[in-house]
PDB file of N, CA, C and O in Angstrom, chain B, residues numbered from 101:
ATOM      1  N   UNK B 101     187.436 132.751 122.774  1.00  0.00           N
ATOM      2  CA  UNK B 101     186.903 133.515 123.883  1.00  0.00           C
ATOM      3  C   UNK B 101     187.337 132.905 125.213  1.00  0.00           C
ATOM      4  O   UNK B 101     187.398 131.682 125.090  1.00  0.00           O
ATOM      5  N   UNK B 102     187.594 133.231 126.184  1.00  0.00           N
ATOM      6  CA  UNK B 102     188.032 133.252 127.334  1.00  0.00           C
ATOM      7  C   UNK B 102     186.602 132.968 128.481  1.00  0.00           C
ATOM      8  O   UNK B 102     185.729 133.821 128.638  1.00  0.00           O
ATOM      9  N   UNK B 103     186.602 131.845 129.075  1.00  0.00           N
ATOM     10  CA  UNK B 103     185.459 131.806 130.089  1.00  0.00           C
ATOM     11  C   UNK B 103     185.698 132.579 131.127  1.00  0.00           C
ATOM     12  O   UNK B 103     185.134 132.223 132.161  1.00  0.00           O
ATOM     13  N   UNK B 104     186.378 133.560 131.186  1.00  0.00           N
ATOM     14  CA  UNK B 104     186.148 134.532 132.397  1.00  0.00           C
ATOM     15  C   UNK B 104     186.115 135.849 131.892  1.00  0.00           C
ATOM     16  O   UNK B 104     186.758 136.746 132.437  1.00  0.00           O
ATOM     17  N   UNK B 105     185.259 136.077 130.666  1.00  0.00           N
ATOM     18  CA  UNK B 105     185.017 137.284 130.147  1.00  0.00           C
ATOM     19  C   UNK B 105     183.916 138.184 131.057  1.00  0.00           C
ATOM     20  O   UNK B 105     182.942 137.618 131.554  1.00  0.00           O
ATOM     21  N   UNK B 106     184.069 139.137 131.175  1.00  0.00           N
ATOM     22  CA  UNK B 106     183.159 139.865 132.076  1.00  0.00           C
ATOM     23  C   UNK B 106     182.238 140.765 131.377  1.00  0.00           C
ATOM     24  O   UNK B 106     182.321 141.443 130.352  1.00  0.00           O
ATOM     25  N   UNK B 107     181.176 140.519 132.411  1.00  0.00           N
ATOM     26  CA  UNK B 107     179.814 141.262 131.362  1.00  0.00           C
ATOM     27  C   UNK B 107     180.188 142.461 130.506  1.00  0.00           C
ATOM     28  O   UNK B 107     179.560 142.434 129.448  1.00  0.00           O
ATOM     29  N   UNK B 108     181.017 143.522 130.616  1.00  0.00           N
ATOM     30  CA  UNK B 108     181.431 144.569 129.811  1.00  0.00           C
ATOM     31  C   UNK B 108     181.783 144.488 128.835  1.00  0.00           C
ATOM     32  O   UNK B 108     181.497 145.005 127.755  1.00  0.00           O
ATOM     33  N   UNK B 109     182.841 143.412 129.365  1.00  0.00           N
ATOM     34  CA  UNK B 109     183.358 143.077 127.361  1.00  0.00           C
ATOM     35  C   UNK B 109     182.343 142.558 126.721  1.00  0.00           C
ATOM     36  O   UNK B 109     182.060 143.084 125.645  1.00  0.00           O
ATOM     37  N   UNK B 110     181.384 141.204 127.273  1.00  0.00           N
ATOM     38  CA  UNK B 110     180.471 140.708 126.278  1.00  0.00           C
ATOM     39  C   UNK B 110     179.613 141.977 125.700  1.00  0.00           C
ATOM     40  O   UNK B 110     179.173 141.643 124.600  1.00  0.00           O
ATOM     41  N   UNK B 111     179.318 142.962 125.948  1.00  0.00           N
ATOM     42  CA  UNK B 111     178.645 143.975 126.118  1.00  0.00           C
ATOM     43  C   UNK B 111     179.184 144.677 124.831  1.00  0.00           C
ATOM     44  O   UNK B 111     178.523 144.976 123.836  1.00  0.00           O
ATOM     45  N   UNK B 112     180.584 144.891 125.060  1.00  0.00           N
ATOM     46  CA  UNK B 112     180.975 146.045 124.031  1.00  0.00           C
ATOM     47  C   UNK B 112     181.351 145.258 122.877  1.00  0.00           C
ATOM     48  O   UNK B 112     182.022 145.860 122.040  1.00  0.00           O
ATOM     49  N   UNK B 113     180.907 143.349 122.509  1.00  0.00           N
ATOM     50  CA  UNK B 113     181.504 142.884 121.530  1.00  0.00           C
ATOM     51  C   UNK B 113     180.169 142.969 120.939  1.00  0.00           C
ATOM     52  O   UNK B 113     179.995 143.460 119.824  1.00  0.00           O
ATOM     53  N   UNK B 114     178.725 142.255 122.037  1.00  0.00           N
ATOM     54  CA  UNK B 114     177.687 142.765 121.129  1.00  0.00           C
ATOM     55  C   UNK B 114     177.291 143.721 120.548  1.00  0.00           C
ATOM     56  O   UNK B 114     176.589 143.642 119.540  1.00  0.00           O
ATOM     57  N   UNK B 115     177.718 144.936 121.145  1.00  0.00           N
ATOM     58  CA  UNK B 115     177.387 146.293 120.311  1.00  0.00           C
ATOM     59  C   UNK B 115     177.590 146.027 119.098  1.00  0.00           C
ATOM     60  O   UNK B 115     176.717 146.047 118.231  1.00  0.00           O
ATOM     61  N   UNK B 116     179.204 145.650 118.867  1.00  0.00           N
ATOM     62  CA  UNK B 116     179.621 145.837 117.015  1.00  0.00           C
ATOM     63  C   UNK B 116     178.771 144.523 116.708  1.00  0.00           C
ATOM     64  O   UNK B 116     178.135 144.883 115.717  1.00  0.00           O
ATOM     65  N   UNK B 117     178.499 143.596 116.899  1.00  0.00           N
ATOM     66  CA  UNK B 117     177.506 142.761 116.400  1.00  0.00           C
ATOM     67  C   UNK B 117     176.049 143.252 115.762  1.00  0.00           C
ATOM     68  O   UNK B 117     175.525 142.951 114.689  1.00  0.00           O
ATOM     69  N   UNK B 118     175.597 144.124 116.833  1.00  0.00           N
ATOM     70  CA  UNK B 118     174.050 144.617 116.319  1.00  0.00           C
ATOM     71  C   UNK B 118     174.344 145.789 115.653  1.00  0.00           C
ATOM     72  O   UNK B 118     173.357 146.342 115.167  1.00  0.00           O
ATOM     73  N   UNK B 119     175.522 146.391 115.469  1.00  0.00           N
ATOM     74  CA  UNK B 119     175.841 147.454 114.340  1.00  0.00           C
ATOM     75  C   UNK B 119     175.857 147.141 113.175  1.00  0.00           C
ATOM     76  O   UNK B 119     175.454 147.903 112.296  1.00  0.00           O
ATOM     77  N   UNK B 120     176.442 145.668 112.886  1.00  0.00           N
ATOM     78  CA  UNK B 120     176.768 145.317 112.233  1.00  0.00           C
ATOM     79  C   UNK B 120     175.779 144.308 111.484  1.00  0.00           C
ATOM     80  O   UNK B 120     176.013 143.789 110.392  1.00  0.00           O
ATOM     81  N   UNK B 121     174.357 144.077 112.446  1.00  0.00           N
ATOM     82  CA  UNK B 121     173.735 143.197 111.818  1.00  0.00           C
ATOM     83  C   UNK B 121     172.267 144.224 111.499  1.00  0.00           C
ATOM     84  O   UNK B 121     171.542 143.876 110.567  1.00  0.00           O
ATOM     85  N   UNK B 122     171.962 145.252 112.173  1.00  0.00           N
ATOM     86  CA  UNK B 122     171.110 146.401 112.405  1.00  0.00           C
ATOM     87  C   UNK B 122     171.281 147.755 111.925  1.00  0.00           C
ATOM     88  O   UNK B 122     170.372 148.460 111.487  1.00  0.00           O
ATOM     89  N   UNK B 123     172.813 148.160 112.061  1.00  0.00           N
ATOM     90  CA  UNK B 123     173.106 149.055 111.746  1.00  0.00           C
ATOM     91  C   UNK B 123     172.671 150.031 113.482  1.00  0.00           C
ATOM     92  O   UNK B 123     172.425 151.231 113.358  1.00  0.00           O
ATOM     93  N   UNK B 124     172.646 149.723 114.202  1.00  0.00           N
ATOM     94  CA  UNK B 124     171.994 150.475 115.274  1.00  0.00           C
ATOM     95  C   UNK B 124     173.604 150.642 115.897  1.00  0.00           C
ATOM     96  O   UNK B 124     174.324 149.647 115.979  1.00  0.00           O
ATOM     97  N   UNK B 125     174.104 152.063 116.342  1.00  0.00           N
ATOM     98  CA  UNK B 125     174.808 152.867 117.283  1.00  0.00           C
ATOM     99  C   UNK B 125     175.255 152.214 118.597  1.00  0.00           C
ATOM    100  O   UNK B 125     174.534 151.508 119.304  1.00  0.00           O
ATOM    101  N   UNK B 126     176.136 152.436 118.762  1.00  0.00           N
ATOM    102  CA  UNK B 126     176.510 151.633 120.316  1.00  0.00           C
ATOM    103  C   UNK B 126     175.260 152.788 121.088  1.00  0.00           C
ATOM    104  O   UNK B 126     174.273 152.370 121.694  1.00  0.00           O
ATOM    105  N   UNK B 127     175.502 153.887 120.942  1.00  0.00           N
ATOM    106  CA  UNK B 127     175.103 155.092 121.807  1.00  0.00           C
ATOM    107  C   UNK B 127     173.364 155.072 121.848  1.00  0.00           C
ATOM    108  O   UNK B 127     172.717 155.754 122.642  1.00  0.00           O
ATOM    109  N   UNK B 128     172.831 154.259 120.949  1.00  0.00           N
ATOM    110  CA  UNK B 128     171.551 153.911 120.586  1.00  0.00           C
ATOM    111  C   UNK B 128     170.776 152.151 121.559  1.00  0.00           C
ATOM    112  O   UNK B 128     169.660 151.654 121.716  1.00  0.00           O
ATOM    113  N   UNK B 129     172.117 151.834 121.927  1.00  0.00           N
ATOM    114  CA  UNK B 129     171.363 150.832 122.528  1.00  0.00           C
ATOM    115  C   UNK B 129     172.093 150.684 124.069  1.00  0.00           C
ATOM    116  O   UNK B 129     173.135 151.272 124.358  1.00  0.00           O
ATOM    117  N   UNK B 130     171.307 149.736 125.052  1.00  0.00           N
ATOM    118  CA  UNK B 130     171.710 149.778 126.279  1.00  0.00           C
ATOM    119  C   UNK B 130     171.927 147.999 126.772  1.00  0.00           C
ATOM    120  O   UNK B 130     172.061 147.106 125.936  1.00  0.00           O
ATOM    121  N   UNK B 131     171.922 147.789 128.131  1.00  0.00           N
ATOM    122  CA  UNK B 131     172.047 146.539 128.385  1.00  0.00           C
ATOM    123  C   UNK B 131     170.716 145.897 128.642  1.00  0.00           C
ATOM    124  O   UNK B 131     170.601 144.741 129.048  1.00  0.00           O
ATOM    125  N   UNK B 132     169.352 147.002 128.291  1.00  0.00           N
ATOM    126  CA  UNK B 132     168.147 147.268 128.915  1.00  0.00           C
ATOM    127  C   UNK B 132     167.426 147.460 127.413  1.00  0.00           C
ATOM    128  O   UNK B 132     166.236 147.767 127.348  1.00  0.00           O
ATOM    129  N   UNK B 133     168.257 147.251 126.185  1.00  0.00           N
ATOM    130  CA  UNK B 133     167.698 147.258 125.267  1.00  0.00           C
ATOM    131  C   UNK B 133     166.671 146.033 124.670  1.00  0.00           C
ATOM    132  O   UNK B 133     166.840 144.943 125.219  1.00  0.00           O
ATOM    133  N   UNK B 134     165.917 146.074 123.903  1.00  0.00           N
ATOM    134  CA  UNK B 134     165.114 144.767 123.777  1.00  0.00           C
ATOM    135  C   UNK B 134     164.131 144.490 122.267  1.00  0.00           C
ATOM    136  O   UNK B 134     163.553 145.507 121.883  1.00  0.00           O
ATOM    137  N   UNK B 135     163.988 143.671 121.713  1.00  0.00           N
ATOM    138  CA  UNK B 135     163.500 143.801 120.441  1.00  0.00           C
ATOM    139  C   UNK B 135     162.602 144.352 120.152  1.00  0.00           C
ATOM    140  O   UNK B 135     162.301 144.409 118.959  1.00  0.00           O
ATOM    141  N   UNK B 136     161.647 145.114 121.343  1.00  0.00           N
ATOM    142  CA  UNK B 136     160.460 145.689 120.791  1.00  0.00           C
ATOM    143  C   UNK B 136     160.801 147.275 120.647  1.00  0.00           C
ATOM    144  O   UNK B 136     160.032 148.096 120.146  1.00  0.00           O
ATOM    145  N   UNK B 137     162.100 147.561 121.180  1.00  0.00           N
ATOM    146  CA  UNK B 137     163.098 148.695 120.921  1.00  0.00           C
ATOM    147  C   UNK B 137     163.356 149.645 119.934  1.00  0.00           C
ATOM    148  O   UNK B 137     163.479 150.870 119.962  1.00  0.00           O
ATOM    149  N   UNK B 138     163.439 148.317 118.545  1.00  0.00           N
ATOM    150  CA  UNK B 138     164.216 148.173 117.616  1.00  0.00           C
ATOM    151  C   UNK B 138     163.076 147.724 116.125  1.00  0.00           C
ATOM    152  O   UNK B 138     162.539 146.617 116.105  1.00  0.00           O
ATOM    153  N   UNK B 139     162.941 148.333 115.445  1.00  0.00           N
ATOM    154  CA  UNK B 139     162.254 148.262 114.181  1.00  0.00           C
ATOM    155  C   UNK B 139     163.379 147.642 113.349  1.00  0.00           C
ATOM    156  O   UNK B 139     163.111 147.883 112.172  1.00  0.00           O
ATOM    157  N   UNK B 140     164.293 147.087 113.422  1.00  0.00           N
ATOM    158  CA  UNK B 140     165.263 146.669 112.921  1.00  0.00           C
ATOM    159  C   UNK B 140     165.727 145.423 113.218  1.00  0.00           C
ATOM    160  O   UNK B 140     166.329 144.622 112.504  1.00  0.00           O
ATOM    161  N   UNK B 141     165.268 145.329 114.716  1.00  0.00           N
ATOM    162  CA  UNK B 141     165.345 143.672 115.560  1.00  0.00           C
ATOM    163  C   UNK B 141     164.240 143.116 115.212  1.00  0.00           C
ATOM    164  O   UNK B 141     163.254 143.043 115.945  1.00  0.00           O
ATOM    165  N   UNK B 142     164.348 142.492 113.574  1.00  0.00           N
ATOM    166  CA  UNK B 142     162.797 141.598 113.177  1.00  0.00           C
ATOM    167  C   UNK B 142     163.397 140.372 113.116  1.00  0.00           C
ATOM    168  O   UNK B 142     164.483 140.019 112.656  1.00  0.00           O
ATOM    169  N   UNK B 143     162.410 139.715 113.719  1.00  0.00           N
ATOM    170  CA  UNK B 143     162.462 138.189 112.957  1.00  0.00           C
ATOM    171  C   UNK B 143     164.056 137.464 112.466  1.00  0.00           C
ATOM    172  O   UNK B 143     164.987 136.911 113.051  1.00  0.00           O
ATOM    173  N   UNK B 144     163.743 137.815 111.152  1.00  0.00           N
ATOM    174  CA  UNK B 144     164.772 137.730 110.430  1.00  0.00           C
ATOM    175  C   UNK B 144     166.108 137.757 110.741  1.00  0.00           C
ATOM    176  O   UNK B 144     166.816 136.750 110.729  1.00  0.00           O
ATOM    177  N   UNK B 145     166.611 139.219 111.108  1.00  0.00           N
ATOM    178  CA  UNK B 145     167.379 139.626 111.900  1.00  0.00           C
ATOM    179  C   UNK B 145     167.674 138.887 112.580  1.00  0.00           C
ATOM    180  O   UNK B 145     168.687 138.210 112.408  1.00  0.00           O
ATOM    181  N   UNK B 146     166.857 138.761 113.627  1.00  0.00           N
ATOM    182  CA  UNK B 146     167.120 138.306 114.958  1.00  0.00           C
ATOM    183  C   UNK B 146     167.971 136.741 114.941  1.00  0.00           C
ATOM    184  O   UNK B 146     168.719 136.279 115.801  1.00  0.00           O
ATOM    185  N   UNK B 147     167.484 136.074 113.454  1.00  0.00           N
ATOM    186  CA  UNK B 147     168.222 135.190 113.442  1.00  0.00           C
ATOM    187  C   UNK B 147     169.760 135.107 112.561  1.00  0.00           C
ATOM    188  O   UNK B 147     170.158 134.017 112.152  1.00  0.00           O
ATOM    189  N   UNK B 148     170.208 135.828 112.431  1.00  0.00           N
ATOM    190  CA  UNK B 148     171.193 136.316 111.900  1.00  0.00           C
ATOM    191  C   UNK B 148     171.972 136.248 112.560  1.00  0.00           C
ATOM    192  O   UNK B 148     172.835 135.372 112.615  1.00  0.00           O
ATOM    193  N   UNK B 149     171.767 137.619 113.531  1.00  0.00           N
ATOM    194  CA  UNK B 149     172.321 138.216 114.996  1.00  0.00           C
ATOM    195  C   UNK B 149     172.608 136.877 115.487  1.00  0.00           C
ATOM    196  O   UNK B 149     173.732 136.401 115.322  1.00  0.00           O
ATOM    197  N   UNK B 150     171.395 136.027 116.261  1.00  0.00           N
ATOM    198  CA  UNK B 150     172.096 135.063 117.429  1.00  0.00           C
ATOM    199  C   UNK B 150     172.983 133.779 116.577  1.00  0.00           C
ATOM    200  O   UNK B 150     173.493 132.846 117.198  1.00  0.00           O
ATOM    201  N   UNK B 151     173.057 133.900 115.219  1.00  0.00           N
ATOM    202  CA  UNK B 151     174.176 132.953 114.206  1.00  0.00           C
ATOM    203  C   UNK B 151     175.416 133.553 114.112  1.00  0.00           C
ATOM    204  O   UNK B 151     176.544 133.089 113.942  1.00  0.00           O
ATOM    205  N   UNK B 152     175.005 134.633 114.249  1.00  0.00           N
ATOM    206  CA  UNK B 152     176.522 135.836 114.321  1.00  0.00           C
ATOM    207  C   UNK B 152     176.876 135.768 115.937  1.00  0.00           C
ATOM    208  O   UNK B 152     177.940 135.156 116.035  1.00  0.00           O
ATOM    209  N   UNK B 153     176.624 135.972 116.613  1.00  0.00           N
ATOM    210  CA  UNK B 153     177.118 136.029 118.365  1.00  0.00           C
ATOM    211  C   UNK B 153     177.411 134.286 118.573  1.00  0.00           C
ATOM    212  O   UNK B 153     178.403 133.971 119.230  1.00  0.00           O
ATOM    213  N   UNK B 154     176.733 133.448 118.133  1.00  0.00           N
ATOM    214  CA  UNK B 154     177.237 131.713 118.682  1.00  0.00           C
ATOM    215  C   UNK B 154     178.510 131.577 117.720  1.00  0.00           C
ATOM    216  O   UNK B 154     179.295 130.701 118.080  1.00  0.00           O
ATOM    217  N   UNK B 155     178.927 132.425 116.333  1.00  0.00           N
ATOM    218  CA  UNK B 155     180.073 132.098 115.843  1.00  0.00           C
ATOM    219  C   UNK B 155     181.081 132.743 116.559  1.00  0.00           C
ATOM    220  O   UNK B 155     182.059 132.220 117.094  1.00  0.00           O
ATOM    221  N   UNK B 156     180.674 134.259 116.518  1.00  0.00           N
ATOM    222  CA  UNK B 156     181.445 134.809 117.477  1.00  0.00           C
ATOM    223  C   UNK B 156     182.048 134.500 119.199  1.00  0.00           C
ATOM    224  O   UNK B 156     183.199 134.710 119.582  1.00  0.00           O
ATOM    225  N   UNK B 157     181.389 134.187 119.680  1.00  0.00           N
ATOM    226  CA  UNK B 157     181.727 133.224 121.176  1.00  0.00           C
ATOM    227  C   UNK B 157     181.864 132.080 121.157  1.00  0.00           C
ATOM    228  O   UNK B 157     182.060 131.478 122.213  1.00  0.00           O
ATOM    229  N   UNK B 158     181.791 131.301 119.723  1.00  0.00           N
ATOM    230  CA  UNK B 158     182.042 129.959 119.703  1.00  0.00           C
ATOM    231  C   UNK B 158     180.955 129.159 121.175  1.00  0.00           C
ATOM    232  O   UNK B 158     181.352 128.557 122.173  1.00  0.00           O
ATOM    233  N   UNK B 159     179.836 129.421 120.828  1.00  0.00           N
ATOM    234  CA  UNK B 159     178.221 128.481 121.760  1.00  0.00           C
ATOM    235  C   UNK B 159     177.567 128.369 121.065  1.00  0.00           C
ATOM    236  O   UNK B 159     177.858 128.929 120.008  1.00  0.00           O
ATOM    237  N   UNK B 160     176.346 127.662 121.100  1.00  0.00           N
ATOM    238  CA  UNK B 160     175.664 127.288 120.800  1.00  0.00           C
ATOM    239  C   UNK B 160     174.144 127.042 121.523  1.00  0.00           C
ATOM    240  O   UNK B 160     173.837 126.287 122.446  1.00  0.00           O
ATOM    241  N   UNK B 161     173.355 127.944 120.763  1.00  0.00           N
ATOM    242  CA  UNK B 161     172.061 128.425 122.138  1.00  0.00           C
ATOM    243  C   UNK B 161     170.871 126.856 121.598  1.00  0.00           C
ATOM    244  O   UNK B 161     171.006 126.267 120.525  1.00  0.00           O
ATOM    245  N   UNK B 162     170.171 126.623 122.299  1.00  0.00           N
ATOM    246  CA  UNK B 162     169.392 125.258 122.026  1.00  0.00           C
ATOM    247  C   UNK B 162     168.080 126.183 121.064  1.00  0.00           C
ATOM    248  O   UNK B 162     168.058 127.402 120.890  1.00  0.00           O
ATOM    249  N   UNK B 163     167.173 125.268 120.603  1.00  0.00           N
ATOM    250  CA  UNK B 163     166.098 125.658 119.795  1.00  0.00           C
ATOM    251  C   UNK B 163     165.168 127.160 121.042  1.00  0.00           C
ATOM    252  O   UNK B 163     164.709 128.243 120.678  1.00  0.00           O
ATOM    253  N   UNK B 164     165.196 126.826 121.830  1.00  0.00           N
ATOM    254  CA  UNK B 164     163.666 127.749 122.661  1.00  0.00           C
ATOM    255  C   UNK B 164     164.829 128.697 123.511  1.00  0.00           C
ATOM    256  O   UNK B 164     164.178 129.179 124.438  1.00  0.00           O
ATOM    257  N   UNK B 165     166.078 129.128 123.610  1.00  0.00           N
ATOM    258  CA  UNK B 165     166.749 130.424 123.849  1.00  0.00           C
ATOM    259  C   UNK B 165     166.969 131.378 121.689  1.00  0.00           C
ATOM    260  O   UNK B 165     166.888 132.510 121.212  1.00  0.00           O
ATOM    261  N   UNK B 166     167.184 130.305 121.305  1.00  0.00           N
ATOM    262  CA  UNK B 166     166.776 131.291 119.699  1.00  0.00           C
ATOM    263  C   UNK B 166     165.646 131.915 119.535  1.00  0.00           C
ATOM    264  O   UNK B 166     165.705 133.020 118.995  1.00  0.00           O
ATOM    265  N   UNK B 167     164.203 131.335 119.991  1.00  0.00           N
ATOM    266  CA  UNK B 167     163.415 132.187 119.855  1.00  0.00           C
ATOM    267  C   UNK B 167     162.878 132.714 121.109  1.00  0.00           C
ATOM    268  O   UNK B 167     161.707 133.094 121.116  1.00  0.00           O
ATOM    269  N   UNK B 168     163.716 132.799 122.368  1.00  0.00           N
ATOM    270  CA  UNK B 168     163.061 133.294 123.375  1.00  0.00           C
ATOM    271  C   UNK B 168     163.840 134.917 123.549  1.00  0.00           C
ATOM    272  O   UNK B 168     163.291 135.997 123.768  1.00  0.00           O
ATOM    273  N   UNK B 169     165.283 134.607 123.361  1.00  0.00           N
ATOM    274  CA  UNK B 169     166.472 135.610 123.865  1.00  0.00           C
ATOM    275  C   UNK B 169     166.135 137.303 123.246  1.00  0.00           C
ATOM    276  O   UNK B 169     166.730 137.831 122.306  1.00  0.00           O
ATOM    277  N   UNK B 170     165.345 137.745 123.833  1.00  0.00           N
ATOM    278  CA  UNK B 170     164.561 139.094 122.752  1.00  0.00           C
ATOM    279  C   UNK B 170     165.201 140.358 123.589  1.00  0.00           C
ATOM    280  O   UNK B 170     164.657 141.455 123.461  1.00  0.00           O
ATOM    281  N   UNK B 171     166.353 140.219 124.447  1.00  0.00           N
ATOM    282  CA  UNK B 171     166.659 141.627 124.890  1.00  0.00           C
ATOM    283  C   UNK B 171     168.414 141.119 125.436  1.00  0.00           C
ATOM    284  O   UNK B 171     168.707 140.023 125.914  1.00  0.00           O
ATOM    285  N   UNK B 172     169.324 142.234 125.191  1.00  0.00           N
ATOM    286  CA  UNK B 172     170.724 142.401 125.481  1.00  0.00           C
ATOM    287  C   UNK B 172     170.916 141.536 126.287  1.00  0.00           C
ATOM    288  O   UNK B 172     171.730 140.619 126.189  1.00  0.00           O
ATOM    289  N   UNK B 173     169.870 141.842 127.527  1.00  0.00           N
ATOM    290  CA  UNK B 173     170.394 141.577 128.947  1.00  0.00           C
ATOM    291  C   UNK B 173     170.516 140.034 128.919  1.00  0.00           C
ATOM    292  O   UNK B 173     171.559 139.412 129.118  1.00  0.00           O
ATOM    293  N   UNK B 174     169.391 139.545 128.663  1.00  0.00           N
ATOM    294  CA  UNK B 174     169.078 138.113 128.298  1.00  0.00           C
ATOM    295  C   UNK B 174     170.117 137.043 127.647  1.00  0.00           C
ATOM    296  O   UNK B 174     170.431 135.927 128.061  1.00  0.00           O
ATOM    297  N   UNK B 175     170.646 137.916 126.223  1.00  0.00           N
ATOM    298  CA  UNK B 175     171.475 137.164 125.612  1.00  0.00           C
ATOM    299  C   UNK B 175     172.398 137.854 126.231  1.00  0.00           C
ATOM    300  O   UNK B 175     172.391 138.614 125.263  1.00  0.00           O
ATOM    301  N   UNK B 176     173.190 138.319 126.923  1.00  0.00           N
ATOM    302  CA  UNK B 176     174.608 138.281 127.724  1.00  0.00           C
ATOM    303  C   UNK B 176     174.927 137.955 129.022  1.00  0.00           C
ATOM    304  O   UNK B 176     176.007 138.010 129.610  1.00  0.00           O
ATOM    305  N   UNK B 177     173.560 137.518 129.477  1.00  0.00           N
ATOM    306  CA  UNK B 177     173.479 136.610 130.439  1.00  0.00           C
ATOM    307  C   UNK B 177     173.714 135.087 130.153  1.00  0.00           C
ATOM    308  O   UNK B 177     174.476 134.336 130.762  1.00  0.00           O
ATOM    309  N   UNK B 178     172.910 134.799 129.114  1.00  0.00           N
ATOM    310  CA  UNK B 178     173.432 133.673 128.494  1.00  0.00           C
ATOM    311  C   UNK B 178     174.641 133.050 128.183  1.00  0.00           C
ATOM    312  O   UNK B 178     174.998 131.926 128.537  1.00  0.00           O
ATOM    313  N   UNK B 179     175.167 133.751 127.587  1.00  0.00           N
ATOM    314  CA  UNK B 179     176.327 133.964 126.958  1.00  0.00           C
ATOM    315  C   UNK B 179     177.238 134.054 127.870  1.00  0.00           C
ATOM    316  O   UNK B 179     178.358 134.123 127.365  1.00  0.00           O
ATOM    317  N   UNK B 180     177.233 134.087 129.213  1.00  0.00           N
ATOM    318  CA  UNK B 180     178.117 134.362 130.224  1.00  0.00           C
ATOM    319  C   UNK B 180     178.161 132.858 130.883  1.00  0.00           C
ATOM    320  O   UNK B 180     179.131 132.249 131.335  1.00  0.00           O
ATOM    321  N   UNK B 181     176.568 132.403 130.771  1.00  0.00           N
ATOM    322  CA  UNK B 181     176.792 131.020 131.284  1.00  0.00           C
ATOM    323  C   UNK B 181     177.000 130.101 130.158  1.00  0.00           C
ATOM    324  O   UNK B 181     176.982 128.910 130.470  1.00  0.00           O
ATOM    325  N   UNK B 182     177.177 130.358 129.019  1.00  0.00           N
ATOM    326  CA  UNK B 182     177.977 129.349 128.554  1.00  0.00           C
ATOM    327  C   UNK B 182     179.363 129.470 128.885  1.00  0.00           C
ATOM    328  O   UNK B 182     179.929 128.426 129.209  1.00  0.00           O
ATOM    329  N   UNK B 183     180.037 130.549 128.870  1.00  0.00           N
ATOM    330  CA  UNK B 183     181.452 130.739 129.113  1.00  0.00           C
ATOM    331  C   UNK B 183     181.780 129.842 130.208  1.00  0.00           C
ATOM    332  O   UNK B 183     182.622 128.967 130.409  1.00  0.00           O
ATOM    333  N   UNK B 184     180.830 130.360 130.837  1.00  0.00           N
ATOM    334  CA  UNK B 184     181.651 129.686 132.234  1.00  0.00           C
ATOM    335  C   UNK B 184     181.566 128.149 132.239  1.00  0.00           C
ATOM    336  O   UNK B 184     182.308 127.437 132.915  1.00  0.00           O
ATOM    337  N   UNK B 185     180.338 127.585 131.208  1.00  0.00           N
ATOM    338  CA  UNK B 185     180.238 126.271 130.971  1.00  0.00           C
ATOM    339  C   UNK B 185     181.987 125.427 130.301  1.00  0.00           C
ATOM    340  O   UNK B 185     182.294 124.236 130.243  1.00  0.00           O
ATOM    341  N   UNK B 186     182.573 126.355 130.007  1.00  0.00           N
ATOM    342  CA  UNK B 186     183.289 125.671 128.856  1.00  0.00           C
ATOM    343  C   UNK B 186     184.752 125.225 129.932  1.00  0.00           C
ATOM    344  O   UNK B 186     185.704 124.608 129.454  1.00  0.00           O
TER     345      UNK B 186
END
């Protein structure tokens, strides 16, 4: 991944991520989307997803962003400042 990825792309890579870990539609979710959204964003899931996005961007989120990061915006905000960390 490239540290000067711009919020769009992180955007359109998470989509196929939560398609892929949810089964949920690009056209079904937003940047405003959030786990209480999603009957599908459980728990479980959720830890899947952020094991699937830190392999995928190559980061690594600390213990209290794994269980805090509960909406798009959040984790691609994140995810932006790691980039730029690297």
């Amino acid at each position: 991944m490239l540290p000067t990825m711009e919020k769009k792309q992180i955007i359109e890579q998470i989509n196929i991520l939560f398609y892929n870990a949810f089964g949920i539609l690009e056209s079904e979710i937003s940047y405003n989307t959030n786990a209480e959204d999603s009957s599908e964003w459980n728990s479980l899931n959720h830890i899947i997803l952020m094991a699937t996005i830190e392999e995928q961007f190559k980061i690594k989120f600390n213990d209290e962003e794994l269980y805090n990061l509960k909406s798009i915006s959040e984790i691609v905000d994140r995810i932006q400042y790691y980039l730029c960390e690297i």
